[in-house]
N, CA, C and O of each residue as an XYZ file, in Angstrom:
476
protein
N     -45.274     55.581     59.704
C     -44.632     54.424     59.124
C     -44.923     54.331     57.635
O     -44.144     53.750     56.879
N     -46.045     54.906     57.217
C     -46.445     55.365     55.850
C     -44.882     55.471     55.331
O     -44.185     54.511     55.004
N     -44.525     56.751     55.331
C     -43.596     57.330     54.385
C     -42.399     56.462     54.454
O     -41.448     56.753     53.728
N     -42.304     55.166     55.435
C     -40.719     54.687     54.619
C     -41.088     53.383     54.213
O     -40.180     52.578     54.009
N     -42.729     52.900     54.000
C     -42.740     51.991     53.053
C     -41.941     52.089     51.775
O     -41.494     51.123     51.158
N     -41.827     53.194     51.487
C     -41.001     52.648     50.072
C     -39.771     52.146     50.065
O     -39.137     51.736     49.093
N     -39.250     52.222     51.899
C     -37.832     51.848     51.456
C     -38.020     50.425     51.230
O     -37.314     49.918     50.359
N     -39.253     49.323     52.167
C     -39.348     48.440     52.216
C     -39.940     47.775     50.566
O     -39.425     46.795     50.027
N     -41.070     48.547     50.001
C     -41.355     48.303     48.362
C     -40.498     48.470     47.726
O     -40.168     47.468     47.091
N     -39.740     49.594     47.520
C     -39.103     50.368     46.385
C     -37.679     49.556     46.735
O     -37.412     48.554     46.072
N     -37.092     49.850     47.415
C     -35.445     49.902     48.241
C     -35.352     48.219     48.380
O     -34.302     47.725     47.968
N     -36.114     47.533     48.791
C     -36.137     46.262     49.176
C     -35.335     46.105     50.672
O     -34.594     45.131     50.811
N     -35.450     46.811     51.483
C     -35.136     46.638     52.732
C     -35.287     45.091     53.581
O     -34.475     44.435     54.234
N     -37.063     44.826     53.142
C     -36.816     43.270     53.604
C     -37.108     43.185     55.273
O     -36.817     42.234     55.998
N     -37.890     44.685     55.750
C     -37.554     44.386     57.496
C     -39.255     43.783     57.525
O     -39.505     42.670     57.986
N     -40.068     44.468     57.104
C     -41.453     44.001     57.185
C     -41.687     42.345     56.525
O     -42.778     41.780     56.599
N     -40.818     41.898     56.070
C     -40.804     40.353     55.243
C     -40.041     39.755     55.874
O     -39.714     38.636     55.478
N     -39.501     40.279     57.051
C     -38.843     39.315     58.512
C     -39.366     39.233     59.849
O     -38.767     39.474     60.898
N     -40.573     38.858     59.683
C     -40.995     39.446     60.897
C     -40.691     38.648     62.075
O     -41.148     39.097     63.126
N     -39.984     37.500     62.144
C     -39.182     36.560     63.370
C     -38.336     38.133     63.429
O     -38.518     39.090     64.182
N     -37.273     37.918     62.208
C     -36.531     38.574     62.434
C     -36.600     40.137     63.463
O     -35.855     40.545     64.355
N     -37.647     40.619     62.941
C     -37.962     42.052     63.470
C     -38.267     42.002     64.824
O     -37.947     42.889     65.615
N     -39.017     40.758     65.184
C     -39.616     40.669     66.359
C     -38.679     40.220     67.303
O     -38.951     40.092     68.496
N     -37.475     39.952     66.759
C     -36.028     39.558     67.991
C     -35.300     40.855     68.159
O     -34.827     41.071     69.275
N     -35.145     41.704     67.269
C     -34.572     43.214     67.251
C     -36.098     44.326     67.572
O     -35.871     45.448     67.118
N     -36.820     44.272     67.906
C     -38.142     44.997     68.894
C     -37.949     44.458     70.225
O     -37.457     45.120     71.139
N     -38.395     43.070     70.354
C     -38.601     42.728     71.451
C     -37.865     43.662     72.913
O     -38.392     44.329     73.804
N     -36.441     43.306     72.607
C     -35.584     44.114     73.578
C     -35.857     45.280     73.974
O     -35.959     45.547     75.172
N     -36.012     46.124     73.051
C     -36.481     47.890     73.001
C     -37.537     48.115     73.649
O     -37.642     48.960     74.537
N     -38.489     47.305     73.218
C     -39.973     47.119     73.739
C     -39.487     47.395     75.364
O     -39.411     48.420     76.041
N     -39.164     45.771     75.669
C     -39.314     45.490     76.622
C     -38.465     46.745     77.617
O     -39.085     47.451     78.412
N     -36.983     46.851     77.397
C     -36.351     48.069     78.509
C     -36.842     49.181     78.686
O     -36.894     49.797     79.750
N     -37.502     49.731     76.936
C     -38.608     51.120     77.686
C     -39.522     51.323     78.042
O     -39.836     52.464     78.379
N     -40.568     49.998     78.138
C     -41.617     50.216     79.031
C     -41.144     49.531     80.314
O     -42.150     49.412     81.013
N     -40.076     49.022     80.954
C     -39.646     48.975     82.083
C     -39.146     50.364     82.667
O     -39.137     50.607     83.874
N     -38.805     51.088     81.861
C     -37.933     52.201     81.828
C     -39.193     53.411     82.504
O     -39.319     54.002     83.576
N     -39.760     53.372     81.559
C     -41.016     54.298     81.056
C     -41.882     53.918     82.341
O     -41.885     54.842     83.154
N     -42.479     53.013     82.664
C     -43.452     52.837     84.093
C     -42.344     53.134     85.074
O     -42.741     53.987     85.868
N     -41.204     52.786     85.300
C     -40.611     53.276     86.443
C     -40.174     54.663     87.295
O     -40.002     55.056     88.449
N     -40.110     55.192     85.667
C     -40.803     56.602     85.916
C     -41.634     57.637     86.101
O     -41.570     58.807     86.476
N     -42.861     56.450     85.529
C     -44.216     57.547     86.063
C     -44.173     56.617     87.499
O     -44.312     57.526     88.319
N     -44.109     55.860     87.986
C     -44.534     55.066     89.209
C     -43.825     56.055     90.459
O     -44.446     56.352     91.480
N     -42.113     56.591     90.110
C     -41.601     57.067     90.605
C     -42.109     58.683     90.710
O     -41.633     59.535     91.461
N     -43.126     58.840     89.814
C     -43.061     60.649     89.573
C     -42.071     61.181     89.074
O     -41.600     62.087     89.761
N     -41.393     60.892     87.811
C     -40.092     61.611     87.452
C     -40.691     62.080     86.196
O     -39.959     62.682     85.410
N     -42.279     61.829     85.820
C     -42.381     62.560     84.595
C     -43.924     61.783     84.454
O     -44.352     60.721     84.908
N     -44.315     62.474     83.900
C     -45.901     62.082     83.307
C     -46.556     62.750     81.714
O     -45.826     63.419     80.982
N     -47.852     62.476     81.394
C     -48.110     62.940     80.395
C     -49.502     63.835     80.580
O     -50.388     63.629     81.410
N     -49.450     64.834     79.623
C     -50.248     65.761     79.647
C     -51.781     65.316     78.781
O     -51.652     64.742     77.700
N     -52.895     65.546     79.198
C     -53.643     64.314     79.156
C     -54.263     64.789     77.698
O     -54.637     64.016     76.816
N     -54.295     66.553     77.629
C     -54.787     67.109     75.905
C     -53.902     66.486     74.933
O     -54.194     66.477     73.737
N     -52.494     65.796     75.532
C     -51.608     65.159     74.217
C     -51.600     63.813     73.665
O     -51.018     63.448     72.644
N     -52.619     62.815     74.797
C     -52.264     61.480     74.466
C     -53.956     61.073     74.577
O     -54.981     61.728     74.767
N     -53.780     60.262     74.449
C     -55.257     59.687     73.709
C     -56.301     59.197     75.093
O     -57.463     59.019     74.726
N     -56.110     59.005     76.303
C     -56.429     58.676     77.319
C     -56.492     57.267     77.368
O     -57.045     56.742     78.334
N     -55.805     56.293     76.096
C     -55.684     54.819     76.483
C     -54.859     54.952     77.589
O     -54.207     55.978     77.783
N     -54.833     53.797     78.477
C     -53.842     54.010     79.074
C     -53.091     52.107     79.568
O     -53.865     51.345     80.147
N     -52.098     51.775     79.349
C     -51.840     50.272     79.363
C     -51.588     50.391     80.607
O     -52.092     51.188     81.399
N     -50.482     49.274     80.867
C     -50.314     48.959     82.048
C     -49.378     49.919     83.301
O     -48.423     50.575     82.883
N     -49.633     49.946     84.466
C     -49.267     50.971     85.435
C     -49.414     52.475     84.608
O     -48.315     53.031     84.629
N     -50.078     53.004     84.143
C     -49.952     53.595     83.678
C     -50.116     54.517     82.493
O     -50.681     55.603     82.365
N     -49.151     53.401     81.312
C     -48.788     54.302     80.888
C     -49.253     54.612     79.034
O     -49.515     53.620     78.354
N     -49.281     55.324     78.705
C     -50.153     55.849     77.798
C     -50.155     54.970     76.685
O     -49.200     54.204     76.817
N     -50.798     54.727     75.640
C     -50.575     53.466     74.390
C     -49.453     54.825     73.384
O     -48.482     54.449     72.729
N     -49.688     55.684     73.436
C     -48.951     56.284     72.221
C     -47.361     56.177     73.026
O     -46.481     56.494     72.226
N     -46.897     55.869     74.178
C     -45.465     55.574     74.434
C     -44.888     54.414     73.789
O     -43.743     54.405     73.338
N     -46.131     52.892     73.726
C     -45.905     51.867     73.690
C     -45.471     51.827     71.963
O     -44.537     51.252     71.405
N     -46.522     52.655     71.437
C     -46.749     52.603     69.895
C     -44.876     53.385     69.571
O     -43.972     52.839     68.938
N     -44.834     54.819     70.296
C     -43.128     55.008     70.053
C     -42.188     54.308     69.886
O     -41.267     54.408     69.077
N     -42.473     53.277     70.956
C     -41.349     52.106     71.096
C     -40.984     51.097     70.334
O     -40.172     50.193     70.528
N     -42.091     51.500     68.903
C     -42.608     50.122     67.532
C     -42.089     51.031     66.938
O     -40.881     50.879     66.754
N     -42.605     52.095     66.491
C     -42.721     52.693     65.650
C     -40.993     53.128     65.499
O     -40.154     52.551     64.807
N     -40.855     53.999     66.144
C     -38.827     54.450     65.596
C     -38.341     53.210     65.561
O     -38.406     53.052     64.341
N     -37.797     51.962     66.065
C     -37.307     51.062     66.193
C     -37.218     50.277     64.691
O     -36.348     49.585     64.161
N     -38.603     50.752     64.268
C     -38.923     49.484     62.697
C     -38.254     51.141     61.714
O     -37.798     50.961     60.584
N     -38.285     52.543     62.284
C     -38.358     53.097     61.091
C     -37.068     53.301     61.251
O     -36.753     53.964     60.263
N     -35.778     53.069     62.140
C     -34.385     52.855     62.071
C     -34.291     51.614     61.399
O     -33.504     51.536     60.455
N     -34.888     50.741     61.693
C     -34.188     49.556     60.887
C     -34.394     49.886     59.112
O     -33.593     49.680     58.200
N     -35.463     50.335     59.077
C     -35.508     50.357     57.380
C     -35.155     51.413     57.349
O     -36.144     51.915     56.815
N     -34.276     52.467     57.553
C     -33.568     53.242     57.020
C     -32.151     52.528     56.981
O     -31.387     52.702     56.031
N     -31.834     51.698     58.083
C     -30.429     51.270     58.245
C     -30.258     50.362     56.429
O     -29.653     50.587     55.381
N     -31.050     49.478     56.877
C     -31.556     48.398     55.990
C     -31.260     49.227     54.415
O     -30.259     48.962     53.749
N     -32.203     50.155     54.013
C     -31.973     50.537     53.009
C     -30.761     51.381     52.893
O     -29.877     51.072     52.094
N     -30.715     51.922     53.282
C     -28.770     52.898     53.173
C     -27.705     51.679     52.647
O     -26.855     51.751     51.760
N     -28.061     50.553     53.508
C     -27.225     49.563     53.260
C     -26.983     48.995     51.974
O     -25.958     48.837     51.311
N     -28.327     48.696     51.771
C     -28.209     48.596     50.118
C     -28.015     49.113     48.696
O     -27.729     48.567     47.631
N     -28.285     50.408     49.082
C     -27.746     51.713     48.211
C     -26.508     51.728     48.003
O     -25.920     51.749     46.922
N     -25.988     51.713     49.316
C     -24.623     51.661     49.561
C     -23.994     50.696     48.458
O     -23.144     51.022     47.629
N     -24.624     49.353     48.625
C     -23.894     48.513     47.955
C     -23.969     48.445     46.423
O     -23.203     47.769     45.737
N     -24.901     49.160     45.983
C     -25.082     49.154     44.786
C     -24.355     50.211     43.657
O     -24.031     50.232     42.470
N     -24.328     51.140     44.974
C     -23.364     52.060     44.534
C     -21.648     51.836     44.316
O     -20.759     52.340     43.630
N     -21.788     50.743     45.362
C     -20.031     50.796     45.483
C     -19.567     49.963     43.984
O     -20.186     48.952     43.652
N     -18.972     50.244     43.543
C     -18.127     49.277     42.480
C     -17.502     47.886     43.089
O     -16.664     47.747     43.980
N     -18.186     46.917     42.316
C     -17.659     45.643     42.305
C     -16.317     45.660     42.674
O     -15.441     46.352     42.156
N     -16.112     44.375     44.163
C     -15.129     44.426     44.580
C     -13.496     43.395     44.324
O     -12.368     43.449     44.814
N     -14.109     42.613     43.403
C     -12.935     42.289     42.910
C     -12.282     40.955     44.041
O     -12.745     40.742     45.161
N     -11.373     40.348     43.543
C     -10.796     39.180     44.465
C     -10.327     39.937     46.260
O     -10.189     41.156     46.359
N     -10.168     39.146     47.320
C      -9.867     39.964     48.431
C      -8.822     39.563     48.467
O      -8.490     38.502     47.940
N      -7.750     40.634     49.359
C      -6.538     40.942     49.099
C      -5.792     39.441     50.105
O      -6.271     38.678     50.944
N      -4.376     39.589     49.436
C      -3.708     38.514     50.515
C      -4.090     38.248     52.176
O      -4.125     37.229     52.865
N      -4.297     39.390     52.392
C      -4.655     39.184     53.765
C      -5.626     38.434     54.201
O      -5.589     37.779     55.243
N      -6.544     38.495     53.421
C      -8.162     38.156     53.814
C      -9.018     39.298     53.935
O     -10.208     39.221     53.626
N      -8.526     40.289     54.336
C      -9.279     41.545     54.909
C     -10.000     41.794     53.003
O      -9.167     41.856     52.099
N     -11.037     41.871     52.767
C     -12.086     42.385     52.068
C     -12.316     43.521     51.816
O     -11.313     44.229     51.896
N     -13.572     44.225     51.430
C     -13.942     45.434     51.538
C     -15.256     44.927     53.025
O     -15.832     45.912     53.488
N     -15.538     43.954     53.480
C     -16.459     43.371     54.312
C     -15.518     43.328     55.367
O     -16.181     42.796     56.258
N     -14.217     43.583     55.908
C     -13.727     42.698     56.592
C     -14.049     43.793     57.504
O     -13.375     43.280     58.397
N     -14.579     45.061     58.163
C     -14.593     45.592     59.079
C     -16.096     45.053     59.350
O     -16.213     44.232     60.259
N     -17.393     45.493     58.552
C     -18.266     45.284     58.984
C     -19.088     43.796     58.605
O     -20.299     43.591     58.527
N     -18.081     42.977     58.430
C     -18.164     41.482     58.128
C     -19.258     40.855     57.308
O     -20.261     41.524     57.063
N     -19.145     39.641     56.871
C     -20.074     39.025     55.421
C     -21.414     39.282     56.011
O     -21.813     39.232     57.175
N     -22.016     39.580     54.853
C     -23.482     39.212     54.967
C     -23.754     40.869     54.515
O     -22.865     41.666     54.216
N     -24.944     41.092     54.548
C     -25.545     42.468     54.843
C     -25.553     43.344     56.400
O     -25.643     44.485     56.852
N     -25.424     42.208     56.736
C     -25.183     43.307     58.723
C     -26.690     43.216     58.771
O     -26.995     43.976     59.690
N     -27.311     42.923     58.492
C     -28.513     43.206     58.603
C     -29.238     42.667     59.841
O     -28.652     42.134     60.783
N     -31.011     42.912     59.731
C     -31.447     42.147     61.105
C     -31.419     40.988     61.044
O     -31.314     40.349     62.091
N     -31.498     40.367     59.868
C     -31.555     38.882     59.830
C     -30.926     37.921     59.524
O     -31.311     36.793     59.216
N     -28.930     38.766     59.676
C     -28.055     37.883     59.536
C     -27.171     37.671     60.951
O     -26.742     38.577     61.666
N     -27.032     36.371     61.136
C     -26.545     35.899     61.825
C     -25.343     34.914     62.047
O     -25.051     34.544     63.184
């Protein structure tokens, strides 16, 4: 998670300075893959090799470095999303009045930043 602090310093991504926010876009993930994840070691459809994981082991199971996966990509998609987004916008040339229609340069992926913490 080191290496995409900068998108959050540098880039201003903004996901680590939402943390309601972050914690409503985790929560879900969290929660379906360690439902996911114990149902499969419970079932025997897969396990872990014990020289690879640290021998914590949480609940039914299952190893802390699964649980930590399930934080970890989740926050480092959002601040990549997060920052692309804003690049993006900085890059694009000022958009000028929106056309008769209404339709924008926003009108597909609608006002705001899209982001985690617009609603």
């Amino acid at each position: 998670m080191l290496i995409t602090l900068p998108l959050e310093l540098l880039v201003g991504a903004r996901v680590y300075r939402r943390p309601a926010a972050l914690g409503r876009a985790l929560l879900p993930v969290v929660v379906v893959f360690t439902v996911w994840d114990i149902a499969g070691i419970l079932a025997g459809h897969w396990s872990y090799n014990a020289a690879f994981v640290s021998g914590v082991r949480l609940m039914l199971g299952m190893p802390l470095e699964e649980l930590v996966f399930f934080v970890v990509v989740p926050i480092c998609g959002l601040l990549t999303y997060e920052a692309v987004g804003i690049i993006l916008r900085r890059l694009r040339p000022s958009a000028g009045p929106p056309s008769a229609s209404g339709a924008g340069p926003d009108a597909v992926s609608g006002a705001g930043s899209g982001g985690v913490g617009d609603a």
